[in-house]
N, C-alpha and C positions, 0 to 999 in steps of 0.2 A: 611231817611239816617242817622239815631242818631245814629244808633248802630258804622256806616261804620265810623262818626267823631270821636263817641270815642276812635275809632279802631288807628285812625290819632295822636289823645295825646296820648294814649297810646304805638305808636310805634317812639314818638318824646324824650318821658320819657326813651326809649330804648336806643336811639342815646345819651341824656347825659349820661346815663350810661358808654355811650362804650368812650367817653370824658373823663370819669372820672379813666376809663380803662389808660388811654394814659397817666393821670398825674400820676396817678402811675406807670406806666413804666418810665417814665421820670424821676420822684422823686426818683427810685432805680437805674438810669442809666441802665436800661438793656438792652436799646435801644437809639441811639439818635434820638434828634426833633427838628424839628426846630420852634423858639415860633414863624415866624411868618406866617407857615401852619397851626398851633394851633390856633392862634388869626382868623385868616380866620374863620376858622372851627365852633367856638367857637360863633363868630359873626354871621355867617350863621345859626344857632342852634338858636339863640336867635330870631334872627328877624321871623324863621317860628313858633317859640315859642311864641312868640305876638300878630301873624294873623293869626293862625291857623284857627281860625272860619271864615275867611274873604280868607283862601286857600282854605279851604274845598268847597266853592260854586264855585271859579274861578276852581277848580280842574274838579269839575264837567261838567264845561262847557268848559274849554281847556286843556286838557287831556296830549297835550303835554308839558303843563309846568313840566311833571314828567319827561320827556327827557332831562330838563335844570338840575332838582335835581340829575340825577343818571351821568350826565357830570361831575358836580361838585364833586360829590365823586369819580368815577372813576378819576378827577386831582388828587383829595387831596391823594388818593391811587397811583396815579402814581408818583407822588412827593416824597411819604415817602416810598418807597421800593417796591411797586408793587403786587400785590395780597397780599396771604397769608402772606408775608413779611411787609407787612405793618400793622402797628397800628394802622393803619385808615380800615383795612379790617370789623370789624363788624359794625364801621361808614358807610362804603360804603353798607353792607347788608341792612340796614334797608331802604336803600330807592327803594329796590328790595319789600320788604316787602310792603312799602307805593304804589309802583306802580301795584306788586299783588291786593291791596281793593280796588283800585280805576280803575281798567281797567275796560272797557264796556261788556269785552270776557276773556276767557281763551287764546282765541288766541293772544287777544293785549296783558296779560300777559306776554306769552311768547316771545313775539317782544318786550318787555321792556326787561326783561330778554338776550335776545339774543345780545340787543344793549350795556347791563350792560358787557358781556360775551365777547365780542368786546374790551371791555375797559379794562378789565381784565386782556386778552391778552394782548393789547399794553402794560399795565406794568409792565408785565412778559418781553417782547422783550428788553424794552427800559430801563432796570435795570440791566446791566452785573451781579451785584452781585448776586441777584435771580438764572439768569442765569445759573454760574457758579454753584451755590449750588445743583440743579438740575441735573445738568451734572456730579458734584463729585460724591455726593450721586444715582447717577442713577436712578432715583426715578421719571421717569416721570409717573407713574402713576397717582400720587399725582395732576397731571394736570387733567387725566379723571375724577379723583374721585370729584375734586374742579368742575369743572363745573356740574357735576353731582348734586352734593350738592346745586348749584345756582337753578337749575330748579325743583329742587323737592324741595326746600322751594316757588315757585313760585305757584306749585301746592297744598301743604299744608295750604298757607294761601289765594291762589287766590279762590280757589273751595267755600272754609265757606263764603268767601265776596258774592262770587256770589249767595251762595244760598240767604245769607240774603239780596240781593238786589232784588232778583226774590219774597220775601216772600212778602217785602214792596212794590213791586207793584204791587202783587196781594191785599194786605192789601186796597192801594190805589184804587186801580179799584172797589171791594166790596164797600165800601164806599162813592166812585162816583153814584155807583149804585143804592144804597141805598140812596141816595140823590135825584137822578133821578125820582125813583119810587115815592120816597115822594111828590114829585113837581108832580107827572104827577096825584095822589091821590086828591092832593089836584086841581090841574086841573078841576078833577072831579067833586070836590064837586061844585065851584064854576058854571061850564057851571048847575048842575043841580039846584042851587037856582037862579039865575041868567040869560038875556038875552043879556051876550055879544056875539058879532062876533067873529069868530075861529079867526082873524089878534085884536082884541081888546085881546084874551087871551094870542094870544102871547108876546102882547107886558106885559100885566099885567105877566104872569109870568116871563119875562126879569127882570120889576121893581124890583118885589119880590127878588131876586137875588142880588140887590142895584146896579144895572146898570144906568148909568145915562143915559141921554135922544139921545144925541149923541152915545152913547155904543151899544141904542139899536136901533140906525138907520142903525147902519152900521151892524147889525145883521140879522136886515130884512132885509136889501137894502131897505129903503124907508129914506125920505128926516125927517130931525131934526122936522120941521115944522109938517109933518104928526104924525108923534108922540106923538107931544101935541095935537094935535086934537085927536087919540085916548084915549088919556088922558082924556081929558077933558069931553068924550062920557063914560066913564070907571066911572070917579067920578060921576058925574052925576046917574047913571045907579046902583052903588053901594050906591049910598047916602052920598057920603066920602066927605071931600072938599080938602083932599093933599095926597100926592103919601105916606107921612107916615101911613099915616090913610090905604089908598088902601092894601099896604102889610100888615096891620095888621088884615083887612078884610079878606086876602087871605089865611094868614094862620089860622083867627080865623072859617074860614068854616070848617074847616077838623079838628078841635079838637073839637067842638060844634057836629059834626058828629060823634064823638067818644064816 
């Protein structure tokens, strides 16, 4: 997932940006603001700015803490004017962005999306001014076209996340495999120099792994105790006198073989 975290700084670096967007609208008065939705903002920015690397694994395992991040922007956008009306609109984007790379699906995606789009609307409803502005200008298109615009950047950047999370566990899986095979090779060599029992190779290839002795009882299902009794049938039978020795016996079959 390195590419998917960098994807994370790199669309946090977006969100100051659009901060930095606001203080110059501020600074030319072309909008007001209030410093203490700004300080909010600004705080919240900083703190996922700190533990980003420490988001990135809870993200992965609780999905829905991106429902708390896109709440929080949809307030700060309903506070400050309400969609497109607000200076907080490209703030509130990017954690549409952040919930596209990190969904499990296209589908959860779009249910982040749809939930973002929810919020959207209420700060459309619950902002007379907006409102009003839409209703002068008659301009409700600008409504179609806006949510339009939410789901097809859901789609532009959720598809690239996905692929690259489909490449890395294919990457991963090759690799496991490729591991497996190694282990099952060097298997080999060993049952052919050697007279261990099929339950004495399983447990020596567990070791070989750096399993400890508990690790690999509850892998066989056999008791701590039986374990070191294979052990100790293992060193013996290998000539070894410690489990260090043993795995380096194990892998030294299969390069001697080579």
């Amino acid at each position: 997932m390195r590419d998917i975290k960098a994807n994370l700084l790199h669309l946090l670096i977006m969100r100051w940006l659009t901060l930095v967007n606001i203080v110059l609208l501020f600074s030319f008065k072309t909008r007001p603001e209030s410093p203490y939705v700004f300080t909010f903002a600004v705080l919240y920015c900083l703190l996922l700015t700190l533990f980003w690397r420490k988001l990135t694994k809870l993200l992965n395992r609780y999905f829905a803490l991106l429902a708390l991040d896109i709440t929080i922007s949809g307030i700060l956008m309903g506070l400050s004017g309400g969609s497109w009306a607000s200076p907080y609109f490209l703030y509130a984007l990017t954690s549409i962005l952040i919930a596209s790379y990190y969904s499990s699906s296209i589908k959860v995606a779009f249910l982040s999306t749809g939930y973002f789009s929810i919020l959207y609307t209420l700060g459309i409803v619950f902002n007379d001014q907006t409102v009003a502005t839409i209703i002068k200008l008659n301009d409700f298109d600008i409504l179609g076209s806006g949510y339009l615009a939410l789901f097809l950047l859901t789609i532009f950047f959720g598809f690239p996340a996905h692929v690259i999370r489909k490449i890395e566990q294919a990457q991963n899986e090759a690799a496991q495999a490729e591991a497996e095979l190694r282990q099952a090779e060097e298997l080999i060599t060993v049952v052919t120099t050697t007279n261990l029992s099929c339950r004495e190779l399983e447990v020596l290839s567990s070791l070989s792994t750096g399993k400890t002795n508990l690790q690999i009882a509850q892998e066989l299902f056999i008791s701590e105790k039986t374990v070191k009794n294979h052990l100790y049938k293992i060193y013996k039978k290998l000539g070894v006198s410690s489990r260090e020795e043993a795995i380096l016996y194990f892998h030294a079959s299969r390069t001697s073989e080579e």
